[in-house]
Residue frames as a rotation matrix with the C-alpha (Angstrom) as fourth column:
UNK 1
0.122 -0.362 0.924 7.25
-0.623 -0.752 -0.212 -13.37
0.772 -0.550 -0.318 5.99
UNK 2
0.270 -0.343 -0.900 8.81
0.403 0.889 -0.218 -15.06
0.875 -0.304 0.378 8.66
UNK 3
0.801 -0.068 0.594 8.80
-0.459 -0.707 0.538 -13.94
0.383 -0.704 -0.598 12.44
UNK 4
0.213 -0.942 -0.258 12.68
0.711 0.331 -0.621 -14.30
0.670 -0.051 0.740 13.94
UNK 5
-0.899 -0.424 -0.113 13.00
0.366 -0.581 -0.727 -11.62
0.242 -0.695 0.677 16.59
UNK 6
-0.014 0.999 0.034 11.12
0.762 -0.011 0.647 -10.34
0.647 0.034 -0.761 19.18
UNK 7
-0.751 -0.266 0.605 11.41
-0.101 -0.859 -0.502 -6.91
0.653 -0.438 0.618 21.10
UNK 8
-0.013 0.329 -0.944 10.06
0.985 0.168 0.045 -6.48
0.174 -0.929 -0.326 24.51
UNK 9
0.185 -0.004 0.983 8.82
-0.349 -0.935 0.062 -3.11
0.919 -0.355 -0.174 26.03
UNK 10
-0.463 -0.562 -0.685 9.79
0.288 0.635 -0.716 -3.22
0.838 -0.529 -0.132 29.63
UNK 11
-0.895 0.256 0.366 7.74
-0.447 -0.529 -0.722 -0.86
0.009 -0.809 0.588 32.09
UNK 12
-0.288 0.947 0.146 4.21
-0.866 -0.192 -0.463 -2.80
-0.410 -0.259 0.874 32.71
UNK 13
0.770 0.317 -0.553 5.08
-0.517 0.819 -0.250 -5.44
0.373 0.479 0.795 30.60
UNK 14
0.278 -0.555 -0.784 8.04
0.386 0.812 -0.438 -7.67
0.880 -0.181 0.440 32.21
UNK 15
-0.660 -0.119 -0.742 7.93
0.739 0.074 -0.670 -5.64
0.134 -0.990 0.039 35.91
UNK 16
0.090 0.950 0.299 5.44
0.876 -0.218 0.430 -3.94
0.473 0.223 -0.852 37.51
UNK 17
-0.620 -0.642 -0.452 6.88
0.775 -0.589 -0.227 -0.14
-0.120 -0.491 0.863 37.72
UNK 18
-0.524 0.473 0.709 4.03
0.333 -0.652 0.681 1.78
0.784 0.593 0.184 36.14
UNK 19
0.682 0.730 -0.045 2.67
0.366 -0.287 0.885 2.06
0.633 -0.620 -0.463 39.80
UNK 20
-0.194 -0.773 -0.604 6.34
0.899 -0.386 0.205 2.79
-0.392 -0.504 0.770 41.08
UNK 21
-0.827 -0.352 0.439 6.42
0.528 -0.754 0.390 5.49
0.194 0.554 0.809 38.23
UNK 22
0.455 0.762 0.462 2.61
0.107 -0.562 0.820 6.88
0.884 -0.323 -0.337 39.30
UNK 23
0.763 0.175 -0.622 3.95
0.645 -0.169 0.745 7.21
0.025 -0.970 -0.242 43.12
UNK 24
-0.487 -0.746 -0.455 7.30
0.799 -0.591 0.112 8.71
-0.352 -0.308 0.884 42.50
UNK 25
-0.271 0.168 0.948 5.44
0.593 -0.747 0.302 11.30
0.758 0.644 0.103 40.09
UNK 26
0.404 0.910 -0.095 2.79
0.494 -0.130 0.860 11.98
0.770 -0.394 -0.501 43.04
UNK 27
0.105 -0.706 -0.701 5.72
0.934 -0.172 0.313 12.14
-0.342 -0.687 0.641 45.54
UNK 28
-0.850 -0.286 0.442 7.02
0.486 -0.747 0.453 15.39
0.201 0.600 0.774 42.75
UNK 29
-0.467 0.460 0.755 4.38
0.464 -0.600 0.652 16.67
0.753 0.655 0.067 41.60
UNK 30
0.437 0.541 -0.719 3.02
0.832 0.061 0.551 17.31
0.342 -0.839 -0.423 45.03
UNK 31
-0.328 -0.884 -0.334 5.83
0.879 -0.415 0.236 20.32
-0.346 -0.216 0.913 45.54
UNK 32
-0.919 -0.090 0.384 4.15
0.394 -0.259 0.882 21.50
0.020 0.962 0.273 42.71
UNK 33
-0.771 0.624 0.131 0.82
-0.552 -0.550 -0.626 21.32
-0.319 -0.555 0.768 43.68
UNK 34
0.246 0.872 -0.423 -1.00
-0.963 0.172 -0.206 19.05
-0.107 0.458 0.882 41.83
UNK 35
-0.768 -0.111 0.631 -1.03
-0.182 0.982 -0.049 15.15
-0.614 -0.153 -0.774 41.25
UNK 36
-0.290 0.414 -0.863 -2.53
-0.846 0.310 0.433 13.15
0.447 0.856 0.260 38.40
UNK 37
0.470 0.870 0.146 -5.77
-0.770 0.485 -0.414 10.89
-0.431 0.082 0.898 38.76
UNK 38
-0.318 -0.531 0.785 -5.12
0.069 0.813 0.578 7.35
-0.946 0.238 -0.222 37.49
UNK 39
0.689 0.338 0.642 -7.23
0.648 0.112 -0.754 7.94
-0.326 0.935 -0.142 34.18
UNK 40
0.876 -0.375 -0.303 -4.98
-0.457 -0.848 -0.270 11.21
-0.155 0.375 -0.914 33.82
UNK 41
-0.202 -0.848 0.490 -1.79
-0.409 0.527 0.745 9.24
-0.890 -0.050 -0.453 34.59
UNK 42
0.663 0.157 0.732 -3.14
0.427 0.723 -0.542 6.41
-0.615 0.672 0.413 31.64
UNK 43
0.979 0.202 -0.023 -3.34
0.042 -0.309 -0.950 9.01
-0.199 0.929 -0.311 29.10
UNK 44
0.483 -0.846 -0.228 0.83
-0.857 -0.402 -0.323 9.63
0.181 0.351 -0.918 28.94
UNK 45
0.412 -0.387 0.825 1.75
-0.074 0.888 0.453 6.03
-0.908 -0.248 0.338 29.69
UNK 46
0.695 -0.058 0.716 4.54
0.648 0.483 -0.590 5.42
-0.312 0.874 0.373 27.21
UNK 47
0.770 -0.448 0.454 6.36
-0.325 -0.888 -0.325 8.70
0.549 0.102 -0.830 27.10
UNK 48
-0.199 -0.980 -0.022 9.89
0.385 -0.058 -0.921 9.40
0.901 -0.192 0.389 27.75
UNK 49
0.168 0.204 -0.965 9.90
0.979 -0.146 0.139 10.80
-0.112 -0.968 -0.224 31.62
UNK 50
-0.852 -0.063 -0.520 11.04
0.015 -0.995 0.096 14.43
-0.523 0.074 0.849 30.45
UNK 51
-0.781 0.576 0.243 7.99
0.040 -0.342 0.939 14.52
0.624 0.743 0.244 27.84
UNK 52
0.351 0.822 -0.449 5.27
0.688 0.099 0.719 13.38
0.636 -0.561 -0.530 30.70
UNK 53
-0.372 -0.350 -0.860 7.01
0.876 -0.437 -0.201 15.86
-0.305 -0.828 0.470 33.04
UNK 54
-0.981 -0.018 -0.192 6.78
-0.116 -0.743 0.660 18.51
-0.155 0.669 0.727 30.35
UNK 55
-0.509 0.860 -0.036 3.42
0.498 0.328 0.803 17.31
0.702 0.391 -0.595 29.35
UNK 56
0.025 0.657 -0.754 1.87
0.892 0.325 0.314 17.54
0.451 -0.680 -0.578 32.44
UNK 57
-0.472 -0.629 -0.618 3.66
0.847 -0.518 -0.120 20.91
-0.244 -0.580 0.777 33.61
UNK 58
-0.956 0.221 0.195 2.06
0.164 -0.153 0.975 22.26
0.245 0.963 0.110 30.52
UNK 59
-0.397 0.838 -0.375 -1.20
0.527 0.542 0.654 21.10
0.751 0.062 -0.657 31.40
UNK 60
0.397 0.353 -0.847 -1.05
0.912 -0.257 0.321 22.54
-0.105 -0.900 -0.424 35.25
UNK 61
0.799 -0.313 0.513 0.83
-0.187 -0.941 -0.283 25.91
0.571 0.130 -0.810 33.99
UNK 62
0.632 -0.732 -0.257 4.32
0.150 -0.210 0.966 25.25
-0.761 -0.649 -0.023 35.95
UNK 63
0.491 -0.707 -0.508 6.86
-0.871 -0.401 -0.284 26.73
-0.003 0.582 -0.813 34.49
UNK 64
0.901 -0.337 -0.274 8.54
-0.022 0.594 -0.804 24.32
0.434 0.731 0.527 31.81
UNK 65
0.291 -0.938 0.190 11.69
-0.664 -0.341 -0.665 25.65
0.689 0.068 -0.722 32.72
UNK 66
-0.173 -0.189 0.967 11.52
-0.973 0.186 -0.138 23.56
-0.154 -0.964 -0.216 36.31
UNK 67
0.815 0.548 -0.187 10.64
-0.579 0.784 -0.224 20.12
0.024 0.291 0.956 34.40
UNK 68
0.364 -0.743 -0.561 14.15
-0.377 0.433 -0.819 18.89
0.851 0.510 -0.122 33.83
UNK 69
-0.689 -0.479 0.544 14.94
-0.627 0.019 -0.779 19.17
0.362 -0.878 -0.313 37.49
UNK 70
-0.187 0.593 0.783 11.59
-0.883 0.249 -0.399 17.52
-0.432 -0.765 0.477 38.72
UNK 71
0.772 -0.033 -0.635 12.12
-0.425 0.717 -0.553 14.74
0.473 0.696 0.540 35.66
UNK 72
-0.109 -0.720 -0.686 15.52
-0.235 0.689 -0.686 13.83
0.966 0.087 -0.244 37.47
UNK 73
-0.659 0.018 0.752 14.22
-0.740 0.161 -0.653 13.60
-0.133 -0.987 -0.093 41.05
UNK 74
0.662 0.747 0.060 11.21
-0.742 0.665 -0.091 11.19
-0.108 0.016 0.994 39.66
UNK 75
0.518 -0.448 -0.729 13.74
-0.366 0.655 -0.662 8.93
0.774 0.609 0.175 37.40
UNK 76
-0.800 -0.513 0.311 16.06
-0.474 0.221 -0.853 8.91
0.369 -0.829 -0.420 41.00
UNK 77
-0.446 0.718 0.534 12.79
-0.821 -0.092 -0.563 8.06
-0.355 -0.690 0.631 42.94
UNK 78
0.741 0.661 -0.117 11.68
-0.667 0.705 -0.241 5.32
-0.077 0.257 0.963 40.69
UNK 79
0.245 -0.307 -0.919 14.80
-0.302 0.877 -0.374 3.42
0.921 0.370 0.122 40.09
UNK 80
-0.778 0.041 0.627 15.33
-0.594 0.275 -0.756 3.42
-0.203 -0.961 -0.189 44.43
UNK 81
-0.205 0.978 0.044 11.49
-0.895 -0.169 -0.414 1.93
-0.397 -0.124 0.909 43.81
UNK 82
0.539 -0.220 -0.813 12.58
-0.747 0.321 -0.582 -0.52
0.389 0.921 0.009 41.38
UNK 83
0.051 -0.983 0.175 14.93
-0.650 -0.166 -0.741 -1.68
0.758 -0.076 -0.648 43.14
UNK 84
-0.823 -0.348 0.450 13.70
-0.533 0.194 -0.824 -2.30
0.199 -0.917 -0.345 46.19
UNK 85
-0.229 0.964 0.137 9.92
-0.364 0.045 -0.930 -3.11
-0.903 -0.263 0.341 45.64
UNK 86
-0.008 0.390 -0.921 9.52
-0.993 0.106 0.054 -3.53
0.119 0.914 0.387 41.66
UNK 87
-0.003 0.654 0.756 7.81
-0.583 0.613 -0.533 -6.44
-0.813 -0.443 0.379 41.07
UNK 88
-0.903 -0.426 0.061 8.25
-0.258 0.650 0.715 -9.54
-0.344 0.630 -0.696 38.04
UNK 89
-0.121 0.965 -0.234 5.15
-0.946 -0.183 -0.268 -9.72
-0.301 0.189 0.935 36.02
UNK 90
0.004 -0.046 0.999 3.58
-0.097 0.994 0.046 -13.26
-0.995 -0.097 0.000 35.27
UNK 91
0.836 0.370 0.405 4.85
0.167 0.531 -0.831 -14.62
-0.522 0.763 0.382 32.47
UNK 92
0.357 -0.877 -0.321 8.43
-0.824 -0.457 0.334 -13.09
-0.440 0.146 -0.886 32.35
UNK 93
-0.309 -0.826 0.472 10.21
-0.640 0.548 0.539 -16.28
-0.704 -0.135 -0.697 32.61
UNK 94
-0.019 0.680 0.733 7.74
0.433 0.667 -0.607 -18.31
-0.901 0.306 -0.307 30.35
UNK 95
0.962 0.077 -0.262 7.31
-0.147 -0.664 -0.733 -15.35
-0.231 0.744 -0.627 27.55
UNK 96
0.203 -0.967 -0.151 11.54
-0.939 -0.236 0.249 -15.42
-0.276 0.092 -0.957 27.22
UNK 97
-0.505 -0.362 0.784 11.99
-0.277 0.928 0.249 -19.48
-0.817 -0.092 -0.569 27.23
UNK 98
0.528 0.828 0.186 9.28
0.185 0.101 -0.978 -19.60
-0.828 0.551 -0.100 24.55
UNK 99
0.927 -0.283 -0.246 11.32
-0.370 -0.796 -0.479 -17.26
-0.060 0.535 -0.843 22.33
UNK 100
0.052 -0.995 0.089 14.70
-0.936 -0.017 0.351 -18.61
-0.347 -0.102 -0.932 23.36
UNK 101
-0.153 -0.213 0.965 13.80
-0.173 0.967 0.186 -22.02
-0.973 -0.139 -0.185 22.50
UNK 102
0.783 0.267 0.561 12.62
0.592 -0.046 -0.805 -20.79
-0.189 0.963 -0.194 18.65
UNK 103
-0.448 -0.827 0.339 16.20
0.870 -0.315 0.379 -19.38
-0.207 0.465 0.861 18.45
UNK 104
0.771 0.564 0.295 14.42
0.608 -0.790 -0.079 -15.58
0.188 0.240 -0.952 18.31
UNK 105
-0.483 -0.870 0.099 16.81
0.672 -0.441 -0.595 -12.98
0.561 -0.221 0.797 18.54
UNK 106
0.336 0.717 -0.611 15.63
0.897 -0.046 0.440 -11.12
0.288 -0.696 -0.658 21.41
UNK 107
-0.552 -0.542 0.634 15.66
0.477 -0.829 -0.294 -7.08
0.684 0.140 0.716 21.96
UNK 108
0.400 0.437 -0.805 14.01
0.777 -0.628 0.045 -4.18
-0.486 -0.644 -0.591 24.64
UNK 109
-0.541 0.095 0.835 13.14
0.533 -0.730 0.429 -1.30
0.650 0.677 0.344 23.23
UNK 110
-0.255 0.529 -0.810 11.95
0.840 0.536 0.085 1.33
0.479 -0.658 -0.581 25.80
UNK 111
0.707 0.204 0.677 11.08
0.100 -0.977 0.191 5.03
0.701 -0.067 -0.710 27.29
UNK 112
0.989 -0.141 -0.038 13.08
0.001 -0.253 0.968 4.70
-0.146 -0.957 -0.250 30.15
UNK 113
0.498 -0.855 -0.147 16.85
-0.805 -0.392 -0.444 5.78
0.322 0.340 -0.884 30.48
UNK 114
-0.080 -0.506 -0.859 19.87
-0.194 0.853 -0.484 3.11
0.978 0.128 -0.166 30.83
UNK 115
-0.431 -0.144 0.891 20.00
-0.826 -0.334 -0.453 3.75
0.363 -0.931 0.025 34.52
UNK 116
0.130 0.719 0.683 16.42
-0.873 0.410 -0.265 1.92
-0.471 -0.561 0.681 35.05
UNK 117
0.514 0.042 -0.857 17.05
-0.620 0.709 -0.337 -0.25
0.593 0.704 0.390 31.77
UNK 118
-0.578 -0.745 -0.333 20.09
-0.379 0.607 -0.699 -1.75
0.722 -0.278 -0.633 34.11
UNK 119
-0.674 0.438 0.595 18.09
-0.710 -0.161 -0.685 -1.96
-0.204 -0.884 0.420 37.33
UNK 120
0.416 0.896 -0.158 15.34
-0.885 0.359 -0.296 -3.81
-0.208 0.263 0.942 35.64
UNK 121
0.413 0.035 -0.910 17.42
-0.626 0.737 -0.255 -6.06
0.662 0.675 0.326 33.60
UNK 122
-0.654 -0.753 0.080 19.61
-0.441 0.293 -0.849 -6.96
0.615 -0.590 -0.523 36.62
UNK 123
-0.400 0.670 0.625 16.60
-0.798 0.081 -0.597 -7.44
-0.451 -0.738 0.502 39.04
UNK 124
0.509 0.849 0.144 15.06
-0.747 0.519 -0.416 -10.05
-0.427 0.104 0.898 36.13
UNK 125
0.269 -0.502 0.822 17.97
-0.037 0.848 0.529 -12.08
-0.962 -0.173 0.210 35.00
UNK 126
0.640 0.080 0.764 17.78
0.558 0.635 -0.534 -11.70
-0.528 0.768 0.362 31.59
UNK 127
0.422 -0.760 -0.495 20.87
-0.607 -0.642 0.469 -9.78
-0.674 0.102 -0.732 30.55
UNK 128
-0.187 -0.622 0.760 22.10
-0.359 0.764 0.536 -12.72
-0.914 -0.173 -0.366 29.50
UNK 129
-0.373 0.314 0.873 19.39
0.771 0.629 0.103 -13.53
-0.517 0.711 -0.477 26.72
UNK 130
0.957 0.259 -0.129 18.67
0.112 -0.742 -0.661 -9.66
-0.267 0.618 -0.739 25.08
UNK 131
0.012 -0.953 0.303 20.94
0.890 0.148 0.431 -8.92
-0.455 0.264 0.850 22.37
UNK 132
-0.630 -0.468 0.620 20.03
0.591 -0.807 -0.009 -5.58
0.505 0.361 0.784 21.97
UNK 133
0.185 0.409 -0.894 18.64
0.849 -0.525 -0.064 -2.98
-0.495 -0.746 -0.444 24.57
UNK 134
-0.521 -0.599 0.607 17.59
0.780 -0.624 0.053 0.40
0.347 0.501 0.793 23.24
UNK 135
-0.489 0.352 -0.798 16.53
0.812 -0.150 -0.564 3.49
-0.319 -0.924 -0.213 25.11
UNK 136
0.073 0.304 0.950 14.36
0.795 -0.592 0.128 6.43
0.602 0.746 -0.285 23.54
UNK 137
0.399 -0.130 -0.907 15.46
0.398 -0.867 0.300 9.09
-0.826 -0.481 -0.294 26.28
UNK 138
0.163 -0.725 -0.669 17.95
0.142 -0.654 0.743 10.23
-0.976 -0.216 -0.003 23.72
UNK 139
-0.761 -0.011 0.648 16.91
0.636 -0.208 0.743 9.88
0.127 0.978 0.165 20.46
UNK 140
-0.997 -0.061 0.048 14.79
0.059 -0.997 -0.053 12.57
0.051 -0.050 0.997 18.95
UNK 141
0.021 0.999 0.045 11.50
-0.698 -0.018 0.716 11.22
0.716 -0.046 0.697 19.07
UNK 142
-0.675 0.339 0.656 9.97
-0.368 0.615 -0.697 8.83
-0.640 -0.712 -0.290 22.11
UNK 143
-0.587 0.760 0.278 6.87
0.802 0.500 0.325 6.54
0.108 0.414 -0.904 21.27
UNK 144
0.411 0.080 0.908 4.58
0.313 0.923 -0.223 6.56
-0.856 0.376 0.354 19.83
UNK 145
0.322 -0.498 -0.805 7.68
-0.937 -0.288 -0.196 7.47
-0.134 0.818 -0.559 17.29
UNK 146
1.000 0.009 0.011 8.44
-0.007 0.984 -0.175 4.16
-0.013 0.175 0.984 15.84
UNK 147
-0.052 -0.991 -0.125 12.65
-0.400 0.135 -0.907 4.86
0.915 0.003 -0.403 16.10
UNK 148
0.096 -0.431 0.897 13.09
-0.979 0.123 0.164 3.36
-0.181 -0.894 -0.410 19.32
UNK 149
0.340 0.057 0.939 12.18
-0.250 0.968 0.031 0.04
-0.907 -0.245 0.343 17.56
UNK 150
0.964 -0.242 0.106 13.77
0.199 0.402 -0.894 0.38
0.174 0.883 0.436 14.54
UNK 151
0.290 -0.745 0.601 16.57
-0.915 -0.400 -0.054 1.20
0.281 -0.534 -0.798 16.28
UNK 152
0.028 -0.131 0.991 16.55
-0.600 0.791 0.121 -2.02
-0.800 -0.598 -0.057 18.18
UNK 153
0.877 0.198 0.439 15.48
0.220 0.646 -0.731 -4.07
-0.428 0.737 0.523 14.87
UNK 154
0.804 -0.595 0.018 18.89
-0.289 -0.418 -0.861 -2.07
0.520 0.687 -0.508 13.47
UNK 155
0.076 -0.868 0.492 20.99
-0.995 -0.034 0.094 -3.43
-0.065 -0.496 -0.866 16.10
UNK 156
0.128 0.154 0.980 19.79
0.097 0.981 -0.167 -7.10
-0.987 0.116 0.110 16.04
UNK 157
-0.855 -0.472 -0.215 20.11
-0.299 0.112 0.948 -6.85
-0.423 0.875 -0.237 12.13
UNK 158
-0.377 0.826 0.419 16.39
0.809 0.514 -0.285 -7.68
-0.450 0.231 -0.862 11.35
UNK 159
-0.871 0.215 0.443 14.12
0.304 -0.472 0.827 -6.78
0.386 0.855 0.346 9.24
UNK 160
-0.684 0.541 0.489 10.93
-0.681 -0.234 -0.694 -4.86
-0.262 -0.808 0.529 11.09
UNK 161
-0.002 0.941 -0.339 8.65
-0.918 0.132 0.373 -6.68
0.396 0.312 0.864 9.21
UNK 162
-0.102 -0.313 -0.944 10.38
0.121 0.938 -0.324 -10.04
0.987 -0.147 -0.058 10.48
UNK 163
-0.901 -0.430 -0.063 9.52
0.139 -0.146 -0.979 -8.63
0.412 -0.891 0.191 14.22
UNK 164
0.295 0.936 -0.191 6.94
0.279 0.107 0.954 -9.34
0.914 -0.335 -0.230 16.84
UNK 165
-0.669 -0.237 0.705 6.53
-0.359 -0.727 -0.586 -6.47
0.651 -0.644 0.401 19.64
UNK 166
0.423 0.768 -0.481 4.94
0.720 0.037 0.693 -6.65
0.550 -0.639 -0.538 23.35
UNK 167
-0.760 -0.244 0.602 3.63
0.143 -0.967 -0.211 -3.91
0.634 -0.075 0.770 24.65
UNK 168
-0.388 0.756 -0.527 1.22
0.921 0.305 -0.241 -2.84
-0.022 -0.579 -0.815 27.27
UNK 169
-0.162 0.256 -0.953 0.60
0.080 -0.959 -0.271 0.77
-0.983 -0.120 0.135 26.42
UNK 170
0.858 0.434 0.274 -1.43
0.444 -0.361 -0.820 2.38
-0.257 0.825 -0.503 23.49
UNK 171
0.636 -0.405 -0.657 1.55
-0.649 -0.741 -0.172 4.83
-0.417 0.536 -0.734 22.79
UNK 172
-0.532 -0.840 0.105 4.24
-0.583 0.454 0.674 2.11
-0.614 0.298 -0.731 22.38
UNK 173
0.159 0.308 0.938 1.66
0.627 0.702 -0.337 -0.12
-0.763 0.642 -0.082 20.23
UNK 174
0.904 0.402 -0.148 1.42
0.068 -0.475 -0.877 2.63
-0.423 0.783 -0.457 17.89
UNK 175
0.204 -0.918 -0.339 5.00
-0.923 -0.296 0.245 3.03
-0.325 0.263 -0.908 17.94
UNK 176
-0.565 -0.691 0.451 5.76
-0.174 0.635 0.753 -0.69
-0.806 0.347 -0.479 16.97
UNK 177
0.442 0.537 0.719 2.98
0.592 0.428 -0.683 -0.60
-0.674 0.727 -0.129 14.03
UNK 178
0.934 0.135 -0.330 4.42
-0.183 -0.613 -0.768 2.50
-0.306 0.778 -0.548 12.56
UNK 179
0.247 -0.828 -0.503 7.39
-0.856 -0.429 0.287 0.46
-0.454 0.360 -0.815 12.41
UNK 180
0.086 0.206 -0.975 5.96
-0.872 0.489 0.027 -2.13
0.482 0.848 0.222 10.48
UNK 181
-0.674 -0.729 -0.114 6.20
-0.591 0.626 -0.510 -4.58
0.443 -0.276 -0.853 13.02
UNK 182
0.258 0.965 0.053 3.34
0.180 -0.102 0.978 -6.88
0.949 -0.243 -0.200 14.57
UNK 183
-0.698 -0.234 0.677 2.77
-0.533 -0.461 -0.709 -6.18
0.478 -0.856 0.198 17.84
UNK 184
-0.387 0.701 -0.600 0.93
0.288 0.709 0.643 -7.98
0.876 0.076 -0.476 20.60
UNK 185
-0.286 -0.124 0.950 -0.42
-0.559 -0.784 -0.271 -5.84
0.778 -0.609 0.155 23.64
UNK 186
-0.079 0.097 -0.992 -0.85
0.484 0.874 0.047 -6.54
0.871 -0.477 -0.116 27.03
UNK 187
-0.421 -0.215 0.881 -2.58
-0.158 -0.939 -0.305 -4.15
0.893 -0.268 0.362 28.97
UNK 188
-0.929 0.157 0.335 -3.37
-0.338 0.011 -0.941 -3.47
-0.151 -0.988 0.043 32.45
UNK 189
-0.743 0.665 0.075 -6.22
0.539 0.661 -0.522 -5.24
-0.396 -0.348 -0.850 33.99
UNK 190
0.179 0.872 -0.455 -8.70
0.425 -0.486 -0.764 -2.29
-0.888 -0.056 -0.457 33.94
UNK 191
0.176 0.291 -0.940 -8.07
-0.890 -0.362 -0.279 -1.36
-0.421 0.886 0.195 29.81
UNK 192
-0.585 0.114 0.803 -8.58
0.239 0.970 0.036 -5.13
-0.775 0.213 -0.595 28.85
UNK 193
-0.016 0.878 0.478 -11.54
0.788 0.305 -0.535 -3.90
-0.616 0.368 -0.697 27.58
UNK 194
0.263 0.138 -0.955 -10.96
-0.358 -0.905 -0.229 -0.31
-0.896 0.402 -0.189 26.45
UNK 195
0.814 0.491 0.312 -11.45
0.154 0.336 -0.929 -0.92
-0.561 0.804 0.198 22.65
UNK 196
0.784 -0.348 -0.514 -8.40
-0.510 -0.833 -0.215 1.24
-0.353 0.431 -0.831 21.74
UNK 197
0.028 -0.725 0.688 -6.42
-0.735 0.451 0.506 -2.02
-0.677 -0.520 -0.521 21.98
UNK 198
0.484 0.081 0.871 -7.62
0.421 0.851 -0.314 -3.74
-0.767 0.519 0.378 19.30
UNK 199
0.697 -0.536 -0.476 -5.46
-0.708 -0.409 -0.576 -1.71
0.114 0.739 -0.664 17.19
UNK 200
-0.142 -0.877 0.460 -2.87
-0.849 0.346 0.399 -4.69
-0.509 -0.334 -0.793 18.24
UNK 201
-0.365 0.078 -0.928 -2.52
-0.684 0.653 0.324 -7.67
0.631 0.753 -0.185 15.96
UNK 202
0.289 0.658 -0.696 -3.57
0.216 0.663 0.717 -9.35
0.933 -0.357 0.049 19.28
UNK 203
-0.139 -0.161 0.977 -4.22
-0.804 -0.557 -0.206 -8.71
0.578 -0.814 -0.052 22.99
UNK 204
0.197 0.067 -0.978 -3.84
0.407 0.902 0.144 -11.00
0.892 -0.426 0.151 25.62
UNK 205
0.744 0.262 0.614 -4.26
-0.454 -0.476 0.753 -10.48
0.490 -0.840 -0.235 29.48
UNK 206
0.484 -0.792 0.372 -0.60
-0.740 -0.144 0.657 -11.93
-0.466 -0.593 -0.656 30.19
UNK 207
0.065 -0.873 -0.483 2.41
-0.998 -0.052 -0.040 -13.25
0.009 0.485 -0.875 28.90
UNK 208
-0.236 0.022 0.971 1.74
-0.132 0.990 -0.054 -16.77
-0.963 -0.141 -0.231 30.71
UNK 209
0.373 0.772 0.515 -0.68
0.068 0.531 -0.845 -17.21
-0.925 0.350 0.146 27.75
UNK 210
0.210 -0.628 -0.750 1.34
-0.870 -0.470 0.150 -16.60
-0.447 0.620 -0.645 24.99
UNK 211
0.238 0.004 0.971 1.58
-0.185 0.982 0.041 -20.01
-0.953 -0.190 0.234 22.93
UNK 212
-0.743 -0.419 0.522 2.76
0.410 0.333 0.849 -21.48
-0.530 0.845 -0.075 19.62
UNK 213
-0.348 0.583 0.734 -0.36
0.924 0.346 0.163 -21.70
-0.159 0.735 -0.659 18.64
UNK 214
0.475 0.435 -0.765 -0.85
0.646 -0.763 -0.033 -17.45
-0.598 -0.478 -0.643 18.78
UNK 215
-0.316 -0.876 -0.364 2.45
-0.164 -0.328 0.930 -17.15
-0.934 0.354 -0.040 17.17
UNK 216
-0.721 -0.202 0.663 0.97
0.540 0.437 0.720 -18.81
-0.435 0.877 -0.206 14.27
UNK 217
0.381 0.831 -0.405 -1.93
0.720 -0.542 -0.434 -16.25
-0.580 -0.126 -0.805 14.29
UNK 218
0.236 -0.352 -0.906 0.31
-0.105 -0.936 0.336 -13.54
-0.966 0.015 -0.258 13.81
């Protein structure tokens, strides 16, 4: 087996929106009445933005029906956020040159809808070097369904098993093992330790560190 492509998740791992996406929620959900702890927030990291809306609506009893509407006022609220404030995690540029110099074919595979996908990719330069970009708003499952990355592995023409995922969320690891793919996680500071991570073929506390010698690990 031979790794040759490598898919990227993009919230938490290559900018730092997962606190853009906790404030716009708070900003919402506040209308509502309620607002989600940071441990509560964790647990749905990874979801599509209509499922964690739904999720969560669920959870506090608001009528479902009002989720679609308060899903497009976050998604509006976070790419303005994004935009203006979103932040380049360490190891962007380093994690991409690594890859581009081993001739990888290079993909993003992601919950979030094209809108932000553009926003992001514009804001980090790297339009230029992904040759496939694929969003799970609109397919029928979200992580952790593995189709968002066989999707992506179906546009680049690879085989999953020939693919090596980063991720920084428990749902999207699961989603790139059940699609046969390794995966290498990179989670927030404070779940370094949370055990649940070692489901990843390897964890590492940023992208800087990422080296040949890891690659051969895998």
């Amino acid at each position: 087996m031979t790794l040759d492509t490598v898919i990227f998740d993009m919230d938490g791992l290559l900018i730092d929106s997962e606190p853009l996406w906790h404030e716009a929620a708070d900003e919402v959900f506040s209308k509502y009445g309620f607002q989600l702890t940071p441990a509560l927030y964790t647990t749905t990291t990874g979801l599509r933005s209509l499922e964690f809306v739904e999720w969560w609506f669920g959870y506090f009893k608001i009528d479902v029906k009002q989720a679609a509407a308060a899903n497009d006022e976050i998604v509006k609220l976070v790419s303005s956020k994004v935009n203006s404030k979103g932040k380049v995690l360490p190891g962007v540029e380093h994690i991409f040159n690594f890859f581009i110099e081993r001739n990888f074919k290079i993909g993003l595979a992601t919950s979030s809808n094209d809108a932000l996908i553009d926003v992001v990719v514009e804001k980090l330069g790297i339009r230029n070097y992904i040759q496939a970009m694929t969003s799970a708003e609109s397919l029928p499952y979200g992580k952790p369904h593995p189709e968002v990355y066989l999707k992506c592995a179906v546009q680049l023409k690879s085989n999953p098993v020939n693919c090596i995922c980063f991720e920084d969320s428990f749902n999207g690891l699961i989603a790139a093992k059940a699609a046969r793919m390794k995966c290498v996680v990179v989670p927030a500071v404070q779940d370094l330790k949370n055990e649940k991570f070692n489901a990843a073929d390897l964890k590492i506390s940023s992208l800087q560190n990422f080296n040949e010698l890891l690659l051969q690990t895998l």
